[in-house]
C-alpha positions, 0 to 999 in steps of 0.5 A: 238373823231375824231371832235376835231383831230388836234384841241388845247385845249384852256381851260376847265370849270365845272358848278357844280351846275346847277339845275331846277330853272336857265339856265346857259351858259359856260365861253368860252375861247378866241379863242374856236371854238368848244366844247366837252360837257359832262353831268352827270345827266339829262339837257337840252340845247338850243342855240337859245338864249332862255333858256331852262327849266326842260322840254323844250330843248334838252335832255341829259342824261348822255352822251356827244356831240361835239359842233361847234355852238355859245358857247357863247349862248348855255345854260343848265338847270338840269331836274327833279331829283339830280342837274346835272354836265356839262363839256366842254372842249374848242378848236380851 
């Protein structure tokens, strides 16, 4: 957690129903600069402005990242198996 020390918080969302047929991207609050990205399930993610598939992208499991690049490109997609949760939190 020390990437987000001295940070404040400006927001959080939850995409609830992320699955393998569309991509989907974050409602980034104004000012959010860096993001804490949890999944639980199976995704991937791409920000390179192409959207990942069930087996293209990078792969998360379970687990979580600290982010710092464009929020507003980034985008998740569930891979095979139950329908995946991601969880950001935004700061500044």
């Amino acid at each position: 957690m020390t990437d987000l020390v001295g940070r404040t918080s400006v927001g959080v969302m939850q995409v609830l129903e992320l699955d393998e047929a569309v991509a989907r991207g974050l409602d980034v609050p104004p000012g959010a600069t860096r993001a804490l990205i949890s999944v639980d399930g199976k995704a991937r993610w791409r920000d390179d402005g192409m959207p990942p598939t069930a087996s293209q992208g990078h792969s998360m499991v379970d687990e979580y990242m600290f982010y710092g690049g464009p929020l507003t490109t980034i985008k998740f997609i569930a891979q095979a198996g139950p329908d995946a949760v991601v969880t950001a939190s935004f700061y500044r």
